[in-house]
Backbone as JSON Lines, residues from 0, in Angstrom:
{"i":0,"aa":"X","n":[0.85,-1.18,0.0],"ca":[0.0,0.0,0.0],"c":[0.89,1.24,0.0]}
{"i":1,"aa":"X","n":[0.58,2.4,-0.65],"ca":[1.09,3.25,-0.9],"c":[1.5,4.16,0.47]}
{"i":2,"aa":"X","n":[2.2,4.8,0.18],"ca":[2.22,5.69,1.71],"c":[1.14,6.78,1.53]}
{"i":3,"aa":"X","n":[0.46,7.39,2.41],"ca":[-0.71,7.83,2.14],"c":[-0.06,9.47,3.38]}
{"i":4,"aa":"X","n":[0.02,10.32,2.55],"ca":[0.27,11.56,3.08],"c":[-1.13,12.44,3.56]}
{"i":5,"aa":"X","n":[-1.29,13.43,4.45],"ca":[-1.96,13.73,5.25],"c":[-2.59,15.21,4.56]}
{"i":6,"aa":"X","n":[-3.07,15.91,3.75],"ca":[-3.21,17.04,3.41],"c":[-4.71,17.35,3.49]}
{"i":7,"aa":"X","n":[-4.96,18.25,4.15],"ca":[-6.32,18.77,4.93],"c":[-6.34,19.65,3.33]}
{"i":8,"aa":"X","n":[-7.81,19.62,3.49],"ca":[-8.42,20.17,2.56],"c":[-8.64,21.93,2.77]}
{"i":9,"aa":"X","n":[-8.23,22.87,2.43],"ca":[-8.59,24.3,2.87],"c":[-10.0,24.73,2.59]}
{"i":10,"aa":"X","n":[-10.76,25.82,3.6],"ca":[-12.06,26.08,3.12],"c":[-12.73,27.42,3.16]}
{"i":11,"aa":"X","n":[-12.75,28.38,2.36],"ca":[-12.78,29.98,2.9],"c":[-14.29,30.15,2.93]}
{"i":12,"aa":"X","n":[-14.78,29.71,4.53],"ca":[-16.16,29.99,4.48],"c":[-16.86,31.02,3.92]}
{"i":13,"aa":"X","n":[-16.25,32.24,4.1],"ca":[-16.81,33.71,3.31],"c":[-17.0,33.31,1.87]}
{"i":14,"aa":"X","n":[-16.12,32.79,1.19],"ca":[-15.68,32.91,-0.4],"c":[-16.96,31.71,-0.34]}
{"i":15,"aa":"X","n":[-17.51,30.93,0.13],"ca":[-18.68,30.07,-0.46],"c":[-19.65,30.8,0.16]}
{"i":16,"aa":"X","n":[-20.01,31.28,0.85],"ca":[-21.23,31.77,1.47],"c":[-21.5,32.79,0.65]}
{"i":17,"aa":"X","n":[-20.38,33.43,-0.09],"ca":[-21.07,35.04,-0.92],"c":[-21.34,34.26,-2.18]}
{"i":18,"aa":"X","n":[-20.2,32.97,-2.87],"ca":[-21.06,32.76,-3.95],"c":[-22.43,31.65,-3.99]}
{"i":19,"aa":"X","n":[-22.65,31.09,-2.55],"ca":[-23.76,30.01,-2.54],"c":[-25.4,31.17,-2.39]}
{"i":20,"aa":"X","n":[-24.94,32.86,-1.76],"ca":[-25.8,33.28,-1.48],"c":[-26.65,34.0,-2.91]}
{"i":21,"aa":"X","n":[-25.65,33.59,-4.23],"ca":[-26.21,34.04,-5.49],"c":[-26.77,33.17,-5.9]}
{"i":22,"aa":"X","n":[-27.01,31.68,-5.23],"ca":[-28.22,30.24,-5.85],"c":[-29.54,31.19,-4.81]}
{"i":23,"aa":"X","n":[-30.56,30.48,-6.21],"ca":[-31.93,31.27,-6.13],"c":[-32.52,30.02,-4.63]}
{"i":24,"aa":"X","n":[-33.2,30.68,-3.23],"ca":[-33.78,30.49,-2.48],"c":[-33.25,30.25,-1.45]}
{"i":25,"aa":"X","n":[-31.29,30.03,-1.5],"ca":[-30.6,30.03,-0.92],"c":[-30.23,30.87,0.27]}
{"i":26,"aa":"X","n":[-30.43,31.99,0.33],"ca":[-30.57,33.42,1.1],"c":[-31.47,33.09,2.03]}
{"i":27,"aa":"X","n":[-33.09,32.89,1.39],"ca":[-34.08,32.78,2.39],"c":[-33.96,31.31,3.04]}
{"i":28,"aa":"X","n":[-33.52,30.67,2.76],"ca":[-32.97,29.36,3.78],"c":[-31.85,29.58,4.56]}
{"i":29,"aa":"X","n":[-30.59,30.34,4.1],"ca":[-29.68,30.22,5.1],"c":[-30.32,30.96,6.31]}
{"i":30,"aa":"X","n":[-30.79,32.13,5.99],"ca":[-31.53,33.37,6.78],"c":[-32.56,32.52,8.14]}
{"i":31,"aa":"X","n":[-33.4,31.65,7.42],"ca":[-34.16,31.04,8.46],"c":[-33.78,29.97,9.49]}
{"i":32,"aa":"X","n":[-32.44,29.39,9.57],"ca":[-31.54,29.0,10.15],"c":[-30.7,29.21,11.09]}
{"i":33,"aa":"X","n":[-30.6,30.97,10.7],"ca":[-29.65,31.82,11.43],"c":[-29.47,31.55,12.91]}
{"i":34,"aa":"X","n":[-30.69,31.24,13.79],"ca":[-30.18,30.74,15.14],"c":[-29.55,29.23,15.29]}
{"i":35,"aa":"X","n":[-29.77,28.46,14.11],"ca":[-29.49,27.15,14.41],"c":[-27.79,26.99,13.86]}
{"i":36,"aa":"X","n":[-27.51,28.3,13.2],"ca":[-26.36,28.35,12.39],"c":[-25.57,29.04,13.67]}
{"i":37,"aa":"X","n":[-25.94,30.04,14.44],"ca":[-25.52,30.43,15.83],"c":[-25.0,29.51,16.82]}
{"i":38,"aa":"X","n":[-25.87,28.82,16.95],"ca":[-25.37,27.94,18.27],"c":[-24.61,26.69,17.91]}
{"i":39,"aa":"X","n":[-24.45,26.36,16.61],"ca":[-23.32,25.68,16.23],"c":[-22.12,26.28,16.74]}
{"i":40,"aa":"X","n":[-22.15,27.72,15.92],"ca":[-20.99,28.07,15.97],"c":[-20.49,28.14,17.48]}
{"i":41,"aa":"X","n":[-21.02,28.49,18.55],"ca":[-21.06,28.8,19.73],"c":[-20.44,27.28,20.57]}
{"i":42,"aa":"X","n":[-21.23,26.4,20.03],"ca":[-20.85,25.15,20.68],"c":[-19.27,24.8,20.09]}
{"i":43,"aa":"X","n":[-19.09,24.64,18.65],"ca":[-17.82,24.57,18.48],"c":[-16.55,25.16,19.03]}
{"i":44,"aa":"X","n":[-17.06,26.83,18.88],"ca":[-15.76,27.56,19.65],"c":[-15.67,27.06,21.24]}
{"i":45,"aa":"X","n":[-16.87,26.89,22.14],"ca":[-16.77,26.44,23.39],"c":[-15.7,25.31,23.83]}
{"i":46,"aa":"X","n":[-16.12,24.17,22.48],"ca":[-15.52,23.1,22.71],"c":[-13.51,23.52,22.39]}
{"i":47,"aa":"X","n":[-13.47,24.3,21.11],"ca":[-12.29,24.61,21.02],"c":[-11.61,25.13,21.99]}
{"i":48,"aa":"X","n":[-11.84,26.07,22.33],"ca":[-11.62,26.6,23.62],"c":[-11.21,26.02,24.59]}
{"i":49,"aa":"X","n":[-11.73,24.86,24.87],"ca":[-11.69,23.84,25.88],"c":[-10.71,22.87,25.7]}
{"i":50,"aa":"X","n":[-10.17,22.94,24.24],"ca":[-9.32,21.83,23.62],"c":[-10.18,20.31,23.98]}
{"i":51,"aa":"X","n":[-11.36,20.18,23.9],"ca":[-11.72,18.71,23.69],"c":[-12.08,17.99,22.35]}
{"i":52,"aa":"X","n":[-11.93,16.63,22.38],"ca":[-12.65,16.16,20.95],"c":[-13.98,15.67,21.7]}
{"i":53,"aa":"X","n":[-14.97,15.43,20.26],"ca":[-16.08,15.37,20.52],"c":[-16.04,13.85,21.43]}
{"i":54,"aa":"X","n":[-14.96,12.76,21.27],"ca":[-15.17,11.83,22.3],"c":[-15.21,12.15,23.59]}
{"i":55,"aa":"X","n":[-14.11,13.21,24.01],"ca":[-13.94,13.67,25.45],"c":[-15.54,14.42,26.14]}
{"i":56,"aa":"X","n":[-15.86,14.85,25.31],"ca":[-17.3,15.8,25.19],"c":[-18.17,14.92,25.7]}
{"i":57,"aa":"X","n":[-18.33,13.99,24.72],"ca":[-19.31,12.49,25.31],"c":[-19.38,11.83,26.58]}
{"i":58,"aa":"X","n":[-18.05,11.45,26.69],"ca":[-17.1,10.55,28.24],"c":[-18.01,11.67,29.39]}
{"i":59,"aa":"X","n":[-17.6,13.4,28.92],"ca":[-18.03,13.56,29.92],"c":[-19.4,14.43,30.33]}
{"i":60,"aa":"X","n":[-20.31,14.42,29.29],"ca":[-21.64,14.29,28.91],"c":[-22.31,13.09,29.59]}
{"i":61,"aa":"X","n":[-21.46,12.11,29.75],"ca":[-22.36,10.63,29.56],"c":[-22.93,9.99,28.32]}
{"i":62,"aa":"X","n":[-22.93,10.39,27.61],"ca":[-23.36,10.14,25.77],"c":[-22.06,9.6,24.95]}
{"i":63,"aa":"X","n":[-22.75,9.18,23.78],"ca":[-21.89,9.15,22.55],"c":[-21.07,9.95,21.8]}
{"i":64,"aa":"X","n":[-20.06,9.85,21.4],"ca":[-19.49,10.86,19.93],"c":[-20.73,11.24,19.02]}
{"i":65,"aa":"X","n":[-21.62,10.24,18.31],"ca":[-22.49,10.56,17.33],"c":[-23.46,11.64,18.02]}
{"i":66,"aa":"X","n":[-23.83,11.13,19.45],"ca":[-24.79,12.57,19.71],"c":[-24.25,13.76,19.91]}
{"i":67,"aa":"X","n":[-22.62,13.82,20.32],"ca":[-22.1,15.44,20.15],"c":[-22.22,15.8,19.52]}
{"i":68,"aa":"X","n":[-21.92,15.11,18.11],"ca":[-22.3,15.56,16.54],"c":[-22.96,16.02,16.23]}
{"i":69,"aa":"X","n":[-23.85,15.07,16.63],"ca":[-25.49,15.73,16.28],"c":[-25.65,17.12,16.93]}
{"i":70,"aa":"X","n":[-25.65,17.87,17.89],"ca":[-25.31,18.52,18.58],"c":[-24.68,19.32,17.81]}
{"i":71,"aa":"X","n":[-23.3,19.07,17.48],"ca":[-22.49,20.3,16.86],"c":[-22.67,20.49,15.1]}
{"i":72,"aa":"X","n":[-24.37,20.47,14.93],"ca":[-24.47,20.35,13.3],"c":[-25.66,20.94,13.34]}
{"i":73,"aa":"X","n":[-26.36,21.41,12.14],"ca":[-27.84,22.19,12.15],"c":[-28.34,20.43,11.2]}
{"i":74,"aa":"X","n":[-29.92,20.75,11.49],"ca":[-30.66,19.81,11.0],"c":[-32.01,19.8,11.99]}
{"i":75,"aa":"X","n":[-32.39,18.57,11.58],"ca":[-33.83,18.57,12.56],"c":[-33.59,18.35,13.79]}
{"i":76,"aa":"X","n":[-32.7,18.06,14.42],"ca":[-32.32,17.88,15.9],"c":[-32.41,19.49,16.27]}
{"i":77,"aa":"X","n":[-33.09,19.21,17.87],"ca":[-33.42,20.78,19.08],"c":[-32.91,20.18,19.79]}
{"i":78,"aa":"X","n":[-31.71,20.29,20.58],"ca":[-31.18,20.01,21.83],"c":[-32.28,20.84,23.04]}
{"i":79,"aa":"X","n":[-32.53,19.7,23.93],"ca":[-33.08,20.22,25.11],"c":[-32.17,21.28,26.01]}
{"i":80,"aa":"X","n":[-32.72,22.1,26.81],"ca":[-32.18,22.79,27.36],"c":[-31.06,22.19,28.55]}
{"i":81,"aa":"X","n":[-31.31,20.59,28.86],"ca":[-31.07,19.85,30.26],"c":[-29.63,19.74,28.94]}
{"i":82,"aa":"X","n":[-30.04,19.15,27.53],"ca":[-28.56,18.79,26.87],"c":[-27.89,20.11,26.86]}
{"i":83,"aa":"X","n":[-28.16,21.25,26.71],"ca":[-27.22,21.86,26.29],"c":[-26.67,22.59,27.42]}
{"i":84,"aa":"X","n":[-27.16,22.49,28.81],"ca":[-26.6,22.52,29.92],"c":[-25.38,21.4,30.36]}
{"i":85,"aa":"X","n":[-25.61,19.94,29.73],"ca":[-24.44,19.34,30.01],"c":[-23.32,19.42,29.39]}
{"i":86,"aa":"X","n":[-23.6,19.21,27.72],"ca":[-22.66,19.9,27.14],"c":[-21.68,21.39,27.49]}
{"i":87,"aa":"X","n":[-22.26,22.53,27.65],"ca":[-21.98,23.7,28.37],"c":[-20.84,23.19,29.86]}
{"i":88,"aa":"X","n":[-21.34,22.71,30.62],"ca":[-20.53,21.7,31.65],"c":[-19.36,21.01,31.26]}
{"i":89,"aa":"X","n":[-19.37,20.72,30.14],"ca":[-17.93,19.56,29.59],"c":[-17.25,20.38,28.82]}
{"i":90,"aa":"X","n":[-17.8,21.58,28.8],"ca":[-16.64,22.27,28.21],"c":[-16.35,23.6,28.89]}
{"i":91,"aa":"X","n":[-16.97,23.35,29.95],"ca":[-16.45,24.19,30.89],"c":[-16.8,25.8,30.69]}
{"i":92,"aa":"X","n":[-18.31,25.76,30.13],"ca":[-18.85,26.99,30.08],"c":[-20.36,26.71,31.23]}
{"i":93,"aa":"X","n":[-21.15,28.07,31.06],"ca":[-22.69,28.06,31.39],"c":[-23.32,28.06,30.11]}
{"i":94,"aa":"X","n":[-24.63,28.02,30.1],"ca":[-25.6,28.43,28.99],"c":[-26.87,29.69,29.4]}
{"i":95,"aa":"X","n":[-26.69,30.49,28.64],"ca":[-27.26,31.89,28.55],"c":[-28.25,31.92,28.24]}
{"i":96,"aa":"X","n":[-29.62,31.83,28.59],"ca":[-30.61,32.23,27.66],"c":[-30.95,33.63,27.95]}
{"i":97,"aa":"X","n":[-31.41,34.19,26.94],"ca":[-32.06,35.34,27.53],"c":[-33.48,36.07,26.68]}
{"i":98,"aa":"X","n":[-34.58,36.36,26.98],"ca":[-35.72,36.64,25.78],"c":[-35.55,38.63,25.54]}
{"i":99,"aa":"X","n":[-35.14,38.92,24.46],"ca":[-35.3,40.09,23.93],"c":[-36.4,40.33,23.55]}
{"i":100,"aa":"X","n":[-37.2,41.67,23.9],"ca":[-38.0,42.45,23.29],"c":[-37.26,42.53,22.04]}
{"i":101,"aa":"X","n":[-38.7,42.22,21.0],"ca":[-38.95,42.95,19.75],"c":[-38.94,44.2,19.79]}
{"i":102,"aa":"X","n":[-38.59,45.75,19.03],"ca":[-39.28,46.78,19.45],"c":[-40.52,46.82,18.47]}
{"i":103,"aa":"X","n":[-40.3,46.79,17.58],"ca":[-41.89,46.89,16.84],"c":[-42.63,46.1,17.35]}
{"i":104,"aa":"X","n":[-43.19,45.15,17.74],"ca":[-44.21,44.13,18.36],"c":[-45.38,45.17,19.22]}
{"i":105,"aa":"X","n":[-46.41,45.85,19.03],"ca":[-47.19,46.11,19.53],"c":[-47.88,45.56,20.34]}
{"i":106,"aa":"X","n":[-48.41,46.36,21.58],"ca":[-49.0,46.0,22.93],"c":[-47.45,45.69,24.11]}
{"i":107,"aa":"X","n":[-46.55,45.97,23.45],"ca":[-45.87,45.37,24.24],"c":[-44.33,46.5,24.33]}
{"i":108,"aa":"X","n":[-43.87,47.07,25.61],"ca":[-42.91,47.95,25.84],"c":[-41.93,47.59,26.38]}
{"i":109,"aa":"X","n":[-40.45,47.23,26.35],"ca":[-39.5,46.9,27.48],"c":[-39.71,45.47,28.36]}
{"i":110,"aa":"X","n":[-40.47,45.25,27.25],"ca":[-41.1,43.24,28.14],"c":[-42.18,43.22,29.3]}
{"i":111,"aa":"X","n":[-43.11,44.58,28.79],"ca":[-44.3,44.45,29.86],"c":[-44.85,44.18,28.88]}
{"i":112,"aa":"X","n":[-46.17,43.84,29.12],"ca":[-47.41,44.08,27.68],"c":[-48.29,45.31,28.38]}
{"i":113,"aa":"X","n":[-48.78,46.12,27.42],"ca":[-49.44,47.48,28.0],"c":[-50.72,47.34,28.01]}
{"i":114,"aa":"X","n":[-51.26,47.84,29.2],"ca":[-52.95,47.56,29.28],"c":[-53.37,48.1,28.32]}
{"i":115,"aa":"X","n":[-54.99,47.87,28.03],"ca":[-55.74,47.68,26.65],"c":[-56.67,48.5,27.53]}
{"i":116,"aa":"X","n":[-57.69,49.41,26.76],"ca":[-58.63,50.34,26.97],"c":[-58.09,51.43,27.74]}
């Protein structure tokens, strides 16, 4: 067998995202994603940060490699709030939620809703 040399593939996320955002419907899909495209990113840097691989993540999750994955990817998977608290834990962060006021959203000021009549 040949000797088989090691060369990572390079990938300039910008340079595909400006030309994938000129395919027609593409825009309004990446767009509707945008939080699920967020907390990828969020979970990855956490984990980097942390220097773990997704096995170490698991070990100390209690879970699998395949469910970190799942986890660190957009698709039909919603991590529960209890998962993304453990995860958050194994890599040695918290998890933030927090609910922002809309400002346009009528009936509603600074996260009260305003009496009616």
């Amino acid at each position: 067998m040949a000797d088989l040399e090691y060369r990572p593939v390079t990938h300039d996320h910008d340079a595909f995202l400006k030309k994938a955002l000129k395919r027609k419907g593409f825009a309004e899909a990446y767009t509707a994603l945008d939080d699920e495209y967020l907390l990828v990113r969020e979970l990855l840097s956490a984990r980097s940060r942390a220097g773990l691989t997704q096995e170490e993540v698991a070990q100390s999750m209690g879970t699998t490699k395949s469910a970190v994955s799942r986890l660190e990817t957009t698709g039909k998977h919603s991590p529960s709030v209890t998962t993304l608290k453990r995860y958050a834990k194994a890599v040695g962060c918290e998890v933030e939620i927090r609910l922002v006021p809309t400002p346009h959203r009528t009936g509603v000021s600074g996260g009260r809703v305003k009496p009616r009549g």
